[in-house]
C-alpha positions in Angstrom: 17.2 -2.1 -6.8 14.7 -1.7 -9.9 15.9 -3.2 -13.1 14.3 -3.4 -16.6 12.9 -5.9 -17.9 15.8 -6.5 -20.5 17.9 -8.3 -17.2 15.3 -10.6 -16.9 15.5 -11.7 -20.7 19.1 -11.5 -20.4 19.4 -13.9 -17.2 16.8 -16.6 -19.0 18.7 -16.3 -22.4 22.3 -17.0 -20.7 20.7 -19.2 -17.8 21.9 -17.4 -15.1 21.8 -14.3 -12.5 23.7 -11.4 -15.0 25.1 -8.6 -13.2 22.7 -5.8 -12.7 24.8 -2.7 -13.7 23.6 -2.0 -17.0 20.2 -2.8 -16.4 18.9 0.0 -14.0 15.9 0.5 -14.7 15.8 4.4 -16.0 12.2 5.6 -17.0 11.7 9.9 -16.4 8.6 9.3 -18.3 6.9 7.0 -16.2 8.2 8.7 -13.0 6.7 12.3 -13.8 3.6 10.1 -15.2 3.3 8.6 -12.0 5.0 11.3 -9.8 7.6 9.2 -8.7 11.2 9.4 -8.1 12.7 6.5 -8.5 16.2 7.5 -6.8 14.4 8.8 -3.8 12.1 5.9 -3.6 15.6 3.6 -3.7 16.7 5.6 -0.6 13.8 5.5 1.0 13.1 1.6 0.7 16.9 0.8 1.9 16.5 3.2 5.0 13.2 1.5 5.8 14.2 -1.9 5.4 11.2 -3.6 4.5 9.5 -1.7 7.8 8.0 1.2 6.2 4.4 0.4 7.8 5.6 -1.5 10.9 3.1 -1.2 13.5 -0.1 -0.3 11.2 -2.9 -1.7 11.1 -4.4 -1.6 7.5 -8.4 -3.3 6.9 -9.6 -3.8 3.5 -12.8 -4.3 2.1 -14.0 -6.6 -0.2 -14.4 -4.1 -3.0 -10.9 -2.4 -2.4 -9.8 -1.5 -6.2 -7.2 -4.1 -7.0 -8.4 -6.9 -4.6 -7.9 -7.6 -1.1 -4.8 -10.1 -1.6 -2.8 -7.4 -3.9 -3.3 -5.1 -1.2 -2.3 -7.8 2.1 0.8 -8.4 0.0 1.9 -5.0 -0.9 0.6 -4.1 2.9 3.0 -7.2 4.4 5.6 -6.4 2.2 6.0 -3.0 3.5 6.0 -4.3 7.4 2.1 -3.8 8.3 -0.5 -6.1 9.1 -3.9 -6.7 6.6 -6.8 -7.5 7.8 -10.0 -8.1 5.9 -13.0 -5.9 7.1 -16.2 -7.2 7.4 -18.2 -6.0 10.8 -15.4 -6.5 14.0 -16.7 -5.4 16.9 -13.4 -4.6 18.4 -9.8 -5.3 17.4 -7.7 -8.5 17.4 -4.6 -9.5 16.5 -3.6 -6.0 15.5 -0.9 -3.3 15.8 -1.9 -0.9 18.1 -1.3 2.1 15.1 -3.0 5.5 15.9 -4.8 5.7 12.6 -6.8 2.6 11.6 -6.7 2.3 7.7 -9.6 1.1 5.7 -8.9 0.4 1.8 -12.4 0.5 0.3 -14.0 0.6 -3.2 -17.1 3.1 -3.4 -19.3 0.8 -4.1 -22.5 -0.3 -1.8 -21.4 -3.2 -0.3 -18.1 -1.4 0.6 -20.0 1.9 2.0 -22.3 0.2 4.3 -18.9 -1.3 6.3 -18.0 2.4 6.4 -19.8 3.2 9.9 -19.4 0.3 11.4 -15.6 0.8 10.7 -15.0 4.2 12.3 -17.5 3.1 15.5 -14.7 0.2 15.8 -12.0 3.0 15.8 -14.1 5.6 17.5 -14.2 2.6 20.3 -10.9 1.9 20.2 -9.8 5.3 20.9 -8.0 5.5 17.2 -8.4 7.8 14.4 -9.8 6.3 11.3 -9.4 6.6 7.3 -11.3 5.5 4.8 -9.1 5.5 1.7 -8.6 4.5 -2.1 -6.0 2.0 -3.2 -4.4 4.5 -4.7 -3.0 5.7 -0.9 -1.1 2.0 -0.8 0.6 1.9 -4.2 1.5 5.8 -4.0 2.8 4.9 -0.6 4.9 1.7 -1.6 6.4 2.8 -4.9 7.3 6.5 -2.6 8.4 4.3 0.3 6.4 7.0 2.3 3.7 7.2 4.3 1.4 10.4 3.6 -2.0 10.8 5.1 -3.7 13.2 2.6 -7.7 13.4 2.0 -7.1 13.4 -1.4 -6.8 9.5 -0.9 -10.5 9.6 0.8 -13.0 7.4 -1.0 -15.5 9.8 -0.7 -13.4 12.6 -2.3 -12.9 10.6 -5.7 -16.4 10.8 -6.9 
């Protein structure tokens, strides 16, 4: 359930919980701003029960937009597992997903973990992406999962 913020003002000023009715969150501007529908995203997030990205494996960089702990939680929130990226060798501790997810910033740093990331998947025998933040936020106010280049790092420049 999304509410405005008016139910939180509401429960401080009369010191308790109110009922949540009346204060659905309803925004159709920020949904077609952000190509979101809120309704669906409901659905969605009920049917997945918290699971969404059970069983992925999700690596971020230092320089992932955002920051690394905004992107764990949202990541751990939604079921996976985050894991920050800064040479492995070979994988530990992680879901066995098919596609291993990198959240990365462009920046130099960031781009020189870029090989070394896809020869761990390559060695693994796993697919790899190298992605924007963008592809974790879309995915967890959709409550879908959508593998799409236009999340690339390398296509945002």
């Amino acid at each position: 359930m999304i509410v405005s913020t008016k139910w939180v003002e509401t429960s401080i000023c009369e010191e308790r919980l109110v009922d949540t009715a009346q204060y659905l969150l309803k925004d159709l501007d920020g949904e077609k701003r952000l190509k979101v529908n809120l309704a669906r995203s409901l659905a969605r997030a009920k049917e997945n029960n918290g699971k969404l990205l059970e069983g992925q494996a999700v690596f971020s960089a230092a320089g992932v937009h955002g920051g690394y702990e905004v992107c764990r939680k949202i990541v751990e929130a939604n079921g996976g597992v985050c894991v920050m990226f800064k040479s492995q060798k070979k994988l530990a501790n992680v879901p066995d997903s098919e596609i291993l997810v990198l959240l990365s910033g462009d920046g130099p740093n960031d781009k020189k973990l870029w090989p070394k990331f896809q020869g761990m998947a390559q060695a693994a025998g796993k697919e790899s992406a190298i992605y924007k933040s963008d592809w974790i936020l879309e995915m967890a106010m959709n409550q879908e999962v959508v593998w799409s280049e236009k999340y690339n790092v390398e296509s945002s420049r």
